[in-house]
C-alpha positions in Angstrom: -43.0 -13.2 -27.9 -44.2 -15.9 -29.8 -47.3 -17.3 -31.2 -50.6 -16.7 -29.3 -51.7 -20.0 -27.3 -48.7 -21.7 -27.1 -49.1 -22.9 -23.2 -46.2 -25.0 -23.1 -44.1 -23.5 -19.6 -41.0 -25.3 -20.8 -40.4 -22.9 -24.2 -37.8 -20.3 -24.0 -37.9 -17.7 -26.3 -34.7 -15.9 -27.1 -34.1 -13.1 -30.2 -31.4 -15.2 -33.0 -30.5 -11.5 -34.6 -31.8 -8.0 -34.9 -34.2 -6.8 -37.2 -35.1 -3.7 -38.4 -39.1 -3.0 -39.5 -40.0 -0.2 -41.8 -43.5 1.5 -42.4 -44.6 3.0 -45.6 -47.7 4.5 -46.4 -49.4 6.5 -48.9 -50.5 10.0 -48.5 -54.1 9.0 -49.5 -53.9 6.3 -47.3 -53.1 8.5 -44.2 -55.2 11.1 -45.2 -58.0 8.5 -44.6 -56.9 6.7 -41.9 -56.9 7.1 -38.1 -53.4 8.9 -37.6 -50.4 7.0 -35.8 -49.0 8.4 -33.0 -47.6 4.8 -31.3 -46.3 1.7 -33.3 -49.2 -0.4 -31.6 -51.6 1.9 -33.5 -50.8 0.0 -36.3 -53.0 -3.3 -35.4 -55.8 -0.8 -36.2 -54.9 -0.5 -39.8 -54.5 -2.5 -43.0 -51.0 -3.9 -43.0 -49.0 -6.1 -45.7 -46.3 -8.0 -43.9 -43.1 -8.6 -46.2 -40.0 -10.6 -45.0 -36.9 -9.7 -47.4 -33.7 -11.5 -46.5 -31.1 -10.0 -44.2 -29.2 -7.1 -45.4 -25.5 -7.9 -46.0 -24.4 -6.2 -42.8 -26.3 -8.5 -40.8 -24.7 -11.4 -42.0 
């Protein structure tokens, strides 16, 4: 976890809360695409990241 590079042995790095991800696609889109069998499969696709605030339940 945590950015690429960061060398420094000293950092800990520690989840602060859950998170939940969700992935939507179009049907054109997958009918074009490679398909997706594992969640790393999708570092071979064309992804738009979007952080929305934590859901009330979270809080």
């Amino acid at each position: 976890m945590g950015p690429p590079g960061v060398g420094d042995s000293s950092l800990v790095v520690r989840p602060l809360r859950p998170y939940q991800m969700v992935a939507c696609a179009t049907p054109q889109y997958l009918s074009r695409s490679a398909p997706l069998e594992h969640p790393e499969d999708l570092q071979q696709h064309q992804c738009l990241l979007i952080r929305l605030p934590a859901p009330e339940w979270l809080e």
